[in-house]
DOTOR-705280 format. One record per residue (C-alpha): residue number from 1; residue in three letters; x, y, z. Coordinates in pm, 1 decimal. Example, Ala and Ser with C-alpha at 12.3 -4.5 7.8 and 13.67 -1.06 7.14 Angstrom:
BEGIN
@n 1, res ALA, xx 1230.0, yy -450.0, zz 780.0
@n 2, res SER, xx 1367.0, yy -106.0, zz 714.0
END
This chain:
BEGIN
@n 1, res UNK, xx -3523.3, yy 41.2, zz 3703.5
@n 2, res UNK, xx -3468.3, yy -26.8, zz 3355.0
@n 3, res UNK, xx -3370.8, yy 219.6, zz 3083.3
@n 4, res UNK, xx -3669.1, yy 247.6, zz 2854.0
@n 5, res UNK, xx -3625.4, yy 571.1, zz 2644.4
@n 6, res UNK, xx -3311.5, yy 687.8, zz 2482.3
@n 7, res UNK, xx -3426.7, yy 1000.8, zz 2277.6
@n 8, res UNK, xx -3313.4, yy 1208.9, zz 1985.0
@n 9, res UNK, xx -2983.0, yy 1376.7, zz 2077.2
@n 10, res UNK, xx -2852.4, yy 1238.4, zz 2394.5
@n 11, res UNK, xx -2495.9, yy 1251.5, zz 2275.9
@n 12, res UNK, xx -2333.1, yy 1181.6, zz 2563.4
@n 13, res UNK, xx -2454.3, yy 804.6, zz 2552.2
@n 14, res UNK, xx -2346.0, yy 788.7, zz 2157.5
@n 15, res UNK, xx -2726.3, yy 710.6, zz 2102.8
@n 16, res UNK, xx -2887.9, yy 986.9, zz 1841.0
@n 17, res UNK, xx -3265.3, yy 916.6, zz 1717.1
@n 18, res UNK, xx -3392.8, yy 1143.2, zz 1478.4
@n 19, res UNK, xx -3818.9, yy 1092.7, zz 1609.6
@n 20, res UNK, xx -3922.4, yy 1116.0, zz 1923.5
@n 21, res UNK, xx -3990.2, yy 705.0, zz 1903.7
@n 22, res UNK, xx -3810.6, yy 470.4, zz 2125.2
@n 23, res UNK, xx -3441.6, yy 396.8, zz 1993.1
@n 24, res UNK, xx -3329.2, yy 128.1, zz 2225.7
@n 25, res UNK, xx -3471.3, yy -48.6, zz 2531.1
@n 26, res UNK, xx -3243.3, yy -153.0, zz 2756.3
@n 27, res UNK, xx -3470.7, yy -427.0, zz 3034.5
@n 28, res UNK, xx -3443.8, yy -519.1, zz 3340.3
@n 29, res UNK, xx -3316.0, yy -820.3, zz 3235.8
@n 30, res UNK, xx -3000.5, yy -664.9, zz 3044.0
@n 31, res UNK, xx -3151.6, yy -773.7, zz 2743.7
@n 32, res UNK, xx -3086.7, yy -485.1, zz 2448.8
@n 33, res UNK, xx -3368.3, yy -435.8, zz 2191.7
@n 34, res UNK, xx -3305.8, yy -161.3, zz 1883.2
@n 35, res UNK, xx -3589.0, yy -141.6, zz 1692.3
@n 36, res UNK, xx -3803.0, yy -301.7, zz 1955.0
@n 37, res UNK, xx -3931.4, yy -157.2, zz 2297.1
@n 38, res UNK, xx -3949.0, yy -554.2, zz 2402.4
@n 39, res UNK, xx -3671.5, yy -769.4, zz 2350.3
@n 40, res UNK, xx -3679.6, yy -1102.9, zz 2409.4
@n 41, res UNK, xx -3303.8, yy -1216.0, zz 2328.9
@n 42, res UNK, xx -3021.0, yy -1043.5, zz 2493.5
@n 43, res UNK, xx -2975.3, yy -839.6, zz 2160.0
@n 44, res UNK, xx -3309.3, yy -779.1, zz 1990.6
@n 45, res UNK, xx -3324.3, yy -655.3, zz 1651.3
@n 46, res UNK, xx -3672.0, yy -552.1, zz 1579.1
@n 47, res UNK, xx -3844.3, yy -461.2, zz 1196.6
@n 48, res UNK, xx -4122.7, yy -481.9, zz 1029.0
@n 49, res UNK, xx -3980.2, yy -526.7, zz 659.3
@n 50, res UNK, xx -3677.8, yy -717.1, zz 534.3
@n 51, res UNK, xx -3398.5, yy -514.5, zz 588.7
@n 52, res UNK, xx -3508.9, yy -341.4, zz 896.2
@n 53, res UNK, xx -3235.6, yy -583.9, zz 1095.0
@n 54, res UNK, xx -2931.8, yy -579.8, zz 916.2
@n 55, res UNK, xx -2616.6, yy -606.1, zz 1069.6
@n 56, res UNK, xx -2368.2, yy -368.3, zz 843.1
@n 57, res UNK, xx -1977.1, yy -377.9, zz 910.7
@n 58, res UNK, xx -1828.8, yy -150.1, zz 695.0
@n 59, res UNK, xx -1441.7, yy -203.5, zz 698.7
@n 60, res UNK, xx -1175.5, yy 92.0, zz 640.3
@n 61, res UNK, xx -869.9, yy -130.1, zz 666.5
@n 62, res UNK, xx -956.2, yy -405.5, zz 390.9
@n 63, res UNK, xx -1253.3, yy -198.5, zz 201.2
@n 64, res UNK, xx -1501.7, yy -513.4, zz 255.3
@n 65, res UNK, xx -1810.3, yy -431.9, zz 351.6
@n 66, res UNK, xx -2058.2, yy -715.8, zz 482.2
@n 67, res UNK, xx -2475.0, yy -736.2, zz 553.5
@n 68, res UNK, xx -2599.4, yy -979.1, zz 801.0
@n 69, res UNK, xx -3033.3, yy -1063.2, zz 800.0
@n 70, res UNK, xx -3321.2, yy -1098.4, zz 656.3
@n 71, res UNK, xx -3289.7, yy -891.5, zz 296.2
@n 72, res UNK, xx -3568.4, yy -1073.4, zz 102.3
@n 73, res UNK, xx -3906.4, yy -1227.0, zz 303.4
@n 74, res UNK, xx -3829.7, yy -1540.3, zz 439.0
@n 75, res UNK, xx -3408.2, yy -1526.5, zz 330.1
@n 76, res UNK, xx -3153.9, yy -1447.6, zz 609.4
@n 77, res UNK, xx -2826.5, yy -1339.6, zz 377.0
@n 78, res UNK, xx -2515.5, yy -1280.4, zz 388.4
@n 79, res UNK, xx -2436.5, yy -999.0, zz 156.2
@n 80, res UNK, xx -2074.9, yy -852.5, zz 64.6
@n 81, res UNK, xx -2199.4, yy -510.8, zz -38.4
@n 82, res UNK, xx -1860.9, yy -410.2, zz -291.8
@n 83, res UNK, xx -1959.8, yy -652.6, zz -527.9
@n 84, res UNK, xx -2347.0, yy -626.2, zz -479.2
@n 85, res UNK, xx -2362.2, yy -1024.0, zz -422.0
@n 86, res UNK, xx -2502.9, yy -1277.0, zz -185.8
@n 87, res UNK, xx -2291.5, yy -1518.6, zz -78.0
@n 88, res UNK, xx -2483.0, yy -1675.8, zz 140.0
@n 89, res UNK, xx -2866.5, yy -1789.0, zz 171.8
@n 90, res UNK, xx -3100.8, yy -1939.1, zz 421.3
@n 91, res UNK, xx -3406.4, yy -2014.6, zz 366.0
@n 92, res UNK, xx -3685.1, yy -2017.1, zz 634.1
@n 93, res UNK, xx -3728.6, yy -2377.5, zz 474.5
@n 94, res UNK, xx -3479.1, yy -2498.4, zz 615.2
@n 95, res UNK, xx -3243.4, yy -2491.5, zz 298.8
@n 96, res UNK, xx -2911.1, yy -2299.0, zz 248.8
@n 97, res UNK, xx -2681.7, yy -2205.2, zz -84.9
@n 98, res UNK, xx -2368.2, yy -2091.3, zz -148.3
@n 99, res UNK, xx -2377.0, yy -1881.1, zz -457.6
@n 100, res UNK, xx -2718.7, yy -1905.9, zz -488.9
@n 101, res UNK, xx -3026.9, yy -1650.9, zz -367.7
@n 102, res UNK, xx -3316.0, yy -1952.4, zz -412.8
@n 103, res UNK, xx -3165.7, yy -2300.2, zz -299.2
@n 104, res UNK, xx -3350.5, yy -2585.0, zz -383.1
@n 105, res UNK, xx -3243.8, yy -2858.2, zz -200.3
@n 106, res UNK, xx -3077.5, yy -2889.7, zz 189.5
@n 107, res UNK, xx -2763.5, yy -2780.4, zz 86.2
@n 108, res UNK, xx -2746.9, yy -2582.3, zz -282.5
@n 109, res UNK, xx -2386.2, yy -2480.6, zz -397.9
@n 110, res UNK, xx -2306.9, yy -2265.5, zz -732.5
@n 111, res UNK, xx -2014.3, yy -2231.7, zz -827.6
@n 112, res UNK, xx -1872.0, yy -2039.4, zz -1180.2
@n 113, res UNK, xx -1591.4, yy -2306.2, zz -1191.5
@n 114, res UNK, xx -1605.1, yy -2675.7, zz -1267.9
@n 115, res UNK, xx -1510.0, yy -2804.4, zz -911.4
@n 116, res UNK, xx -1817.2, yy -2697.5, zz -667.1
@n 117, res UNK, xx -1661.2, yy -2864.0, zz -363.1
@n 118, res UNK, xx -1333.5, yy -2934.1, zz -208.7
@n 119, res UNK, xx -1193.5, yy -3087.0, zz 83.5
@n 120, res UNK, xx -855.3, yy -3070.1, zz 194.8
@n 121, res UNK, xx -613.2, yy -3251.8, zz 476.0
@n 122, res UNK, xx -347.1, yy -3067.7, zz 656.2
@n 123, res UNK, xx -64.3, yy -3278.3, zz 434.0
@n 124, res UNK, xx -222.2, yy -3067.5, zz 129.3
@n 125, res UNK, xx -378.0, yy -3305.9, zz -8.8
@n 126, res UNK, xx -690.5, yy -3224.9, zz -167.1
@n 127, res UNK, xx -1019.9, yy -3361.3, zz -321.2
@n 128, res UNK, xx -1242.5, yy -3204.3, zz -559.3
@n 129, res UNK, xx -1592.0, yy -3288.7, zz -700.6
@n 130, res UNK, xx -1764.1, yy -3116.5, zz -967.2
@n 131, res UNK, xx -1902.5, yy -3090.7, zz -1302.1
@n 132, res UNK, xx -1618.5, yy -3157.9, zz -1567.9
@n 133, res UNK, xx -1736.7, yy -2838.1, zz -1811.0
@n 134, res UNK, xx -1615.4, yy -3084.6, zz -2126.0
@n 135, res UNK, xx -1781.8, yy -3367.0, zz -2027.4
@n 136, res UNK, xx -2077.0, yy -3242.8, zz -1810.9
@n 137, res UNK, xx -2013.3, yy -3539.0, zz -1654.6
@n 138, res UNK, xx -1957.5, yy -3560.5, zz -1242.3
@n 139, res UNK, xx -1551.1, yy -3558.1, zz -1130.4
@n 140, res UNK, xx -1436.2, yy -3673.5, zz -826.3
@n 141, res UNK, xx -1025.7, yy -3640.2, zz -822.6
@n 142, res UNK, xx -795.0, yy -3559.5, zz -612.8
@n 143, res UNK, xx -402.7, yy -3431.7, zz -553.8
@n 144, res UNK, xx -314.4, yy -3763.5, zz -343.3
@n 145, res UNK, xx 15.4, yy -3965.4, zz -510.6
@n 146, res UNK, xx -177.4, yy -4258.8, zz -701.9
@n 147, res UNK, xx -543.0, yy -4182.1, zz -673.6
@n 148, res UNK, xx -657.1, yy -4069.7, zz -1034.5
@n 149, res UNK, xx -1039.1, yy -4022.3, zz -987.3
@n 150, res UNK, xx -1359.8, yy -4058.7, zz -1097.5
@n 151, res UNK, xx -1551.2, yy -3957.5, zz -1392.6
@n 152, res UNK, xx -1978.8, yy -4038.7, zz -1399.4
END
């Protein structure tokens, strides 16, 4: 038999719901829905508005909080919650940015700082491209002994 009603104060679980509505459905299956009396994934988050299913880890130790899910119609975020930002975005298009809330293209990164991308080996080497902000012309350079870069 599976569990299909945890109600307002049964303590003893850990599991408080302030209505009498369903708080989590646990199926026969083993699959976990909060929010949803049918879940279809073994953990179901279930809403009916962005920001019903956010995932929220608050953190004592380093005082970083974070927010998983859908925040704005159609936008699953990432969301560090100190600094009120959204580091993360992806669209239900299909298209993701870094820095950005409405990417535009497959992959959208904004950046404050002139380089917008960097790759690195494990010798420390590294590569940068970006927007030189005297130029406003396209850099590729990098750290590697004789390699001087790029400028278009």
């Amino acid at each position: 038999m599976a569990l299909q009603k945890v109600v307002r104060n049964m303590l003893s679980t850990g599991v408080s719901d302030s209505s009498d509505a369903t708080a989590i459905t646990i199926d026969s299956n083993e699959k976990v829905g909060i929010g949803t009396t049918s879940p279809s994934t073994l953990l179901h988050l279930g809403g009916t508005a962005p920001g019903d299913s956010i995932i929220r880890q608050d953190s004592t130790s380093s005082g970083t909080n974070w927010e998983i899910g859908e925040r704005t119609a159609g936008k699953w975020e990432i969301f560090e919650d100190d600094s009120d930002s959204i580091v993360a975005t992806f669209m239900s298009s299909g298209n993701v940015g870094i820095g950005t809330t409405s990417p535009n293209a497959k992959l959208d990164v904004l950046g404050a700082t002139s380089d917008q991308l960097r790759l690195r080996t494990a010798e420390s080497e590294e590569y940068k491209i970006g927007r030189n902000s005297t130029t406003g012309l396209l850099d590729f350079h990098g750290t590697q002994s004789g390699y001087t870069g790029y400028t278009f």
